[in-house]
KEKE-3310 file (N, C-alpha, C; in steps of 0.2 Angstrom, whole numbers, plus 5000, padded with zeros to 4 digits):
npx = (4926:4931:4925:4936:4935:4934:4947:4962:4970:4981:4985:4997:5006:5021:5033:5047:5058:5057:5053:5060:5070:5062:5062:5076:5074:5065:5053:5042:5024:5014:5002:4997:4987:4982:4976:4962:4949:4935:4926:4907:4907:4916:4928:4946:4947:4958:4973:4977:4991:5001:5012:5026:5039:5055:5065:5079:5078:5074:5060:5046:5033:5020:5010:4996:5000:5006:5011:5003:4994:4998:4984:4975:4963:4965:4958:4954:4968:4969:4960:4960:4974:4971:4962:4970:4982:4971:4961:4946:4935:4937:4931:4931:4930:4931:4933:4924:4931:4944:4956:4972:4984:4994:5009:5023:5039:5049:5066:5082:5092:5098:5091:5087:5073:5061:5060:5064:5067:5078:5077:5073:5067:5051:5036:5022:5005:4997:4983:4970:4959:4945:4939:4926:4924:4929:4943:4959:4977:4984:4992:5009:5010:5014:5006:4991:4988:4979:4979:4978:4980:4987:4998:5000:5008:5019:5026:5028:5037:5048:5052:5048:5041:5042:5057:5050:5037:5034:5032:5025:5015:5014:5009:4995:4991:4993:4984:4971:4970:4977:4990:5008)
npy = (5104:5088:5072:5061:5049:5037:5034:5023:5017:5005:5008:5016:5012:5007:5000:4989:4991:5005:5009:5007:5016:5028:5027:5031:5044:5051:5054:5041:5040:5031:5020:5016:5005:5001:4990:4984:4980:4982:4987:4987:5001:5007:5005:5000:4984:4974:4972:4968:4959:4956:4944:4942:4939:4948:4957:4956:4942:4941:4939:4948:4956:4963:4980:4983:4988:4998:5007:5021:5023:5031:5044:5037:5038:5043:5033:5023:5018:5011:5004:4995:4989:4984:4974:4966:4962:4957:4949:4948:4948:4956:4965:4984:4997:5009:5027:5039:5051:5049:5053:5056:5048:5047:5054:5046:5050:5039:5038:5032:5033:5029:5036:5048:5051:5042:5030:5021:5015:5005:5006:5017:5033:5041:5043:5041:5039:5036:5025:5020:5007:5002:4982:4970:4959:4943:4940:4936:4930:4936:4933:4937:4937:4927:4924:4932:4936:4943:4952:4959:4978:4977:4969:4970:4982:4978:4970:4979:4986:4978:4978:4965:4970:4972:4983:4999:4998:4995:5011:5014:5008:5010:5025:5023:5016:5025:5034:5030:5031:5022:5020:5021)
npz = (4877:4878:4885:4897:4901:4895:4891:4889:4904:4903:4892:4892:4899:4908:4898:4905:4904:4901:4912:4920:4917:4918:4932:4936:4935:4937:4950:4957:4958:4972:4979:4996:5005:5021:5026:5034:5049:5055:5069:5074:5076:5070:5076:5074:5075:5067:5057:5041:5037:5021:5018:5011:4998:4996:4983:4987:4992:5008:5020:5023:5032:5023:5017:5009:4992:4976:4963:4954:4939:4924:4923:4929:4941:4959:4970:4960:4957:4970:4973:4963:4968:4977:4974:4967:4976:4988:4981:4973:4979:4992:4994:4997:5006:5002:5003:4995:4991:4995:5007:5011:5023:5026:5020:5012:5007:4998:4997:4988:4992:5011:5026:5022:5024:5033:5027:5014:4998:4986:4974:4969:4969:4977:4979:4991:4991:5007:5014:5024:5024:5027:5025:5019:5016:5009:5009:5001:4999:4984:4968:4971:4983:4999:5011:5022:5035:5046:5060:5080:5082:5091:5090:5078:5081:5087:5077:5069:5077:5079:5067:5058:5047:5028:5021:5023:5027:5040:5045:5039:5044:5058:5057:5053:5064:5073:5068:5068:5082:5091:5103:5098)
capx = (4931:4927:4927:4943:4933:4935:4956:4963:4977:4986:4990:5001:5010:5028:5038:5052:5067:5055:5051:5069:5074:5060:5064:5081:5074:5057:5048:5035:5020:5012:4997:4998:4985:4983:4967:4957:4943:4931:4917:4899:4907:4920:4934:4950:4950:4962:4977:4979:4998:5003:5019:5029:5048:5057:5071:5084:5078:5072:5053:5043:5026:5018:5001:4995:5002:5010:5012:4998:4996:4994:4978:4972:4960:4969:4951:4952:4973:4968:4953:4966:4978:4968:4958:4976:4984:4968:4956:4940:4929:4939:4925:4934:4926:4936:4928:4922:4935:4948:4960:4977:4984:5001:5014:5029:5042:5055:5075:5085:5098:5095:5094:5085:5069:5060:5057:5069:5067:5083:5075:5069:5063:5046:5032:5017:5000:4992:4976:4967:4955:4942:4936:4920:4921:4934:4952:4965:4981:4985:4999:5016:5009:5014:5001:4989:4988:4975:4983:4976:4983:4994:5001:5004:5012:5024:5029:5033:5044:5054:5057:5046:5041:5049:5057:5049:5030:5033:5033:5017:5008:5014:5005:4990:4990:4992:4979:4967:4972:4981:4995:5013)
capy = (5099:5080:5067:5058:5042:5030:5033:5018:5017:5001:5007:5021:5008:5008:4993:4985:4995:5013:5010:5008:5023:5033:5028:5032:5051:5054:5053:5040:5039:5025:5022:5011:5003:4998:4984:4983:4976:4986:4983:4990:5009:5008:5005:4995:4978:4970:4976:4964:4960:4951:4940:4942:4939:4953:4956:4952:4936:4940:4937:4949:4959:4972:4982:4984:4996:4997:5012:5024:5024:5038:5046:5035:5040:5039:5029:5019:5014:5009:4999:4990:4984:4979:4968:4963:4960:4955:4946:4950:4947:4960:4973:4988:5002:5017:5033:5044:5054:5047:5057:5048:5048:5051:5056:5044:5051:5035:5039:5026:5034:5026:5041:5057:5050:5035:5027:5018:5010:5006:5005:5023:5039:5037:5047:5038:5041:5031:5026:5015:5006:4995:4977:4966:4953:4940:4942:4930:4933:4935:4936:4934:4934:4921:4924:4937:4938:4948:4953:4964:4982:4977:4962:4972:4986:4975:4968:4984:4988:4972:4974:4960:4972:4972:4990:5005:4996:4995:5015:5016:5003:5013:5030:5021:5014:5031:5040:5028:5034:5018:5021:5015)
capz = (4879:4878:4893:4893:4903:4891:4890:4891:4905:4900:4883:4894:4904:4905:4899:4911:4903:4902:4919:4923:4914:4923:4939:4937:4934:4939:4955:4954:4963:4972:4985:5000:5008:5026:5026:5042:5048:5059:5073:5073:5079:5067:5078:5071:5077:5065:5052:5039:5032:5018:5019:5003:4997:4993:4977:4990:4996:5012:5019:5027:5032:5018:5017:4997:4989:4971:4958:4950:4932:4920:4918:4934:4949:4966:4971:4955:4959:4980:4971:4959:4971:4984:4971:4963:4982:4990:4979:4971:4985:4996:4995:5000:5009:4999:5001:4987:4991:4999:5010:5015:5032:5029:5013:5010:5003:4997:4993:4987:5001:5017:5030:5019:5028:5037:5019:5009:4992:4983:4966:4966:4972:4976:4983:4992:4995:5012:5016:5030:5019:5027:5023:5022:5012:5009:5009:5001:4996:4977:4964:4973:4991:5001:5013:5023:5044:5052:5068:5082:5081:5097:5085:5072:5083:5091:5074:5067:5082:5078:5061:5055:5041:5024:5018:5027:5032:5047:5048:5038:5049:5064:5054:5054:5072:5077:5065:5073:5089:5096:5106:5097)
cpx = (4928:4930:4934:4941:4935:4944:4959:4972:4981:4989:4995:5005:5015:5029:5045:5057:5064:5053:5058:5072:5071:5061:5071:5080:5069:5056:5042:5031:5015:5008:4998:4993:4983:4975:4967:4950:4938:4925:4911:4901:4912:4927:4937:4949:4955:4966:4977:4988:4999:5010:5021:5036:5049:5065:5076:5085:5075:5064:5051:5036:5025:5011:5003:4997:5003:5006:5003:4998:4994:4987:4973:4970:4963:4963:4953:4960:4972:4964:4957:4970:4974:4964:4965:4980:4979:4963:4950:4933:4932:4933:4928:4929:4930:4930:4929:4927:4940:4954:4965:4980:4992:5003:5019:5034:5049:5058:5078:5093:5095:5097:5090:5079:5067:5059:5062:5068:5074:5082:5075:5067:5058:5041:5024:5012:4996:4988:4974:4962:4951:4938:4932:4920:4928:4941:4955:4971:4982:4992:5007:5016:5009:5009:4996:4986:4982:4976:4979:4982:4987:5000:5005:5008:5019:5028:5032:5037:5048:5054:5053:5044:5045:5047:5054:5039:5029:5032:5027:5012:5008:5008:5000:4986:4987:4987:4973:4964:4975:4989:5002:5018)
cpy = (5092:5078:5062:5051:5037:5032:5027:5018:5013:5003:5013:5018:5008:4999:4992:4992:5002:5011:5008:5014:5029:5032:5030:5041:5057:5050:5049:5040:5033:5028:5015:5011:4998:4993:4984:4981:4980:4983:4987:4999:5009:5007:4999:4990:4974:4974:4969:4965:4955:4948:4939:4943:4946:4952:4954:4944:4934:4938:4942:4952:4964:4974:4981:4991:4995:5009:5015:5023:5029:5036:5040:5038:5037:5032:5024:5014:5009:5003:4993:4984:4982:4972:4964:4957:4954:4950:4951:4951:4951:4961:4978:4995:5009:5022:5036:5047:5056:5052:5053:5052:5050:5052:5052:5047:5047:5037:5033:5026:5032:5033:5050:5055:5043:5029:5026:5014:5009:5006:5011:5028:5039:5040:5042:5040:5034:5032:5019:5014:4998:4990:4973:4963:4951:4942:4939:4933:4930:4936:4934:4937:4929:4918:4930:4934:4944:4947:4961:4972:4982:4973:4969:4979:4984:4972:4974:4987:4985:4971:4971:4963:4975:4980:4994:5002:4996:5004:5017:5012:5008:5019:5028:5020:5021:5037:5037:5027:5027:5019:5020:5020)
cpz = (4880:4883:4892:4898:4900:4889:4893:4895:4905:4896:4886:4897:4903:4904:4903:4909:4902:4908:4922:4925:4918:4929:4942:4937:4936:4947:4956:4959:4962:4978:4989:5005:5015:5027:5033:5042:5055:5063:5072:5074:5076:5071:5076:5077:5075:5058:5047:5036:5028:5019:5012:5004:4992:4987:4985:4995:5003:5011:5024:5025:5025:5020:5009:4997:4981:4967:4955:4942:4930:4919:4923:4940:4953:4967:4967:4956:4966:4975:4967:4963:4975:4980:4970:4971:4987:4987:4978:4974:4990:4999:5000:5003:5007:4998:4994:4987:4997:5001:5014:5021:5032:5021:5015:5008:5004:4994:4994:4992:5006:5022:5028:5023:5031:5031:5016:5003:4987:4976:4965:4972:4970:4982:4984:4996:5003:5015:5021:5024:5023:5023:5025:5019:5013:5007:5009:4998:4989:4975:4970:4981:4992:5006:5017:5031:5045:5060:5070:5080:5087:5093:5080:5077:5085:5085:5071:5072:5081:5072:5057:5050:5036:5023:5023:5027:5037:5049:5045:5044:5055:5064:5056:5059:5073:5074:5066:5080:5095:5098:5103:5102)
residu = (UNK:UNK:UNK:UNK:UNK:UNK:UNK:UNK:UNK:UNK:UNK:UNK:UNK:UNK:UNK:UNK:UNK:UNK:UNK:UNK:UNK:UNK:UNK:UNK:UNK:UNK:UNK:UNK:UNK:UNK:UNK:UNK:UNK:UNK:UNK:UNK:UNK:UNK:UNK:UNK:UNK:UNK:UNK:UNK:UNK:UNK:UNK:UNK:UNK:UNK:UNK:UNK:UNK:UNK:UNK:UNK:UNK:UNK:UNK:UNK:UNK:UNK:UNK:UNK:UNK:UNK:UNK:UNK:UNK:UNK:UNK:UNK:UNK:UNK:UNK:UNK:UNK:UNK:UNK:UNK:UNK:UNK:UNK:UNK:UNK:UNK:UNK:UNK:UNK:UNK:UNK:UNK:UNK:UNK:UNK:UNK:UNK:UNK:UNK:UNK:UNK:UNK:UNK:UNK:UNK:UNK:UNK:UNK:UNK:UNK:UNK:UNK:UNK:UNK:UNK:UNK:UNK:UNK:UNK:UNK:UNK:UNK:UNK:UNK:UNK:UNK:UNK:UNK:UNK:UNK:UNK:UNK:UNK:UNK:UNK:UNK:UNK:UNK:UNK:UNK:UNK:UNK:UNK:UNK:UNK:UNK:UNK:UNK:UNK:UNK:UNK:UNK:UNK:UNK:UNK:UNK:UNK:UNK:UNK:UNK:UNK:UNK:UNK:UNK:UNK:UNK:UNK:UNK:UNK:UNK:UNK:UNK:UNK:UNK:UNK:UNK:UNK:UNK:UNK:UNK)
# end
């Protein structure tokens, strides 16, 4: 059997109208990263959120996240966005073999679970993912807040996160044993 390392996974990437077609049909799957910033004994001091416009116009919080590609390491997709989201000086702390904190699973029905995307059905892995280096926002962020995790609790009780973030951010809170 040969090593399939060198497979190149752009040349597998959908275009706008086959990735339409498959989300109209298929389950995709995405990874969502909660950025933080840790003290000397690991405990969370800060969440970052990015500030991004959503398709309907509004403006609210996100963590990174986006879609896996074919024939992509979970590792290798978390390492992607967070560079793509965050910048190339992130420096991300993803373990070798990272283990996510909760399962999403988004319905384009409001109501089958805490997760809504209207685009798609939409399965998501998430991960707390610490950072040591710089952190900007990139691409169609408008900005990035690092807020304590009382901040960033208080904002996901109110909403201020866009789509179902707020419900990831909370998972996190509570898989680092902060109170929500």
């Amino acid at each position: 059997m040969g090593d399939n390392t060198d497979l190149q996974t752009s040349a597998a990437w959908l275009s706008r109208e086959d990735l339409e077609s498959a989300r109209g049909r298929l389950p995709m799957l995405y990874v969502h990263a909660v950025p933080v910033r840790v003290d000397d004994r690991g405990v969370v001091t800060q969440l970052g959120l990015l500030l991004r416009a959503d398709d309907d116009g509004g403006i609210g919080q996100e963590v990174v996240g986006g879609r896996v590609r074919y024939h992509e390491k979970i590792r290798d997709a978390l390492a992607r966005h967070v560079e793509s989201d965050l910048g190339p000086v992130a420096l991300p702390r993803i373990p070798i073999s990272p283990q996510p904190i909760a399962v999403a699973e988004f319905f384009p029905t409001r109501g089958v679970t805490p997760y809504h995307d209207p685009r798609q059905h939409a399965v998501s892995l998430t991960y707390i993912v610490a950072m040591t280096g710089d952190c900007q926002p990139q691409q169609d962020a408008l900005d990035l807040s690092w807020v304590t995790p009382e901040e960033a609790a208080e904002m996901a009780m109110r909403g201020e996160m866009s789509g179902s973030h707020g419900v990831l951010v909370r998972q996190a809170l509570a898989h680092v044993g902060f109170p929500v």
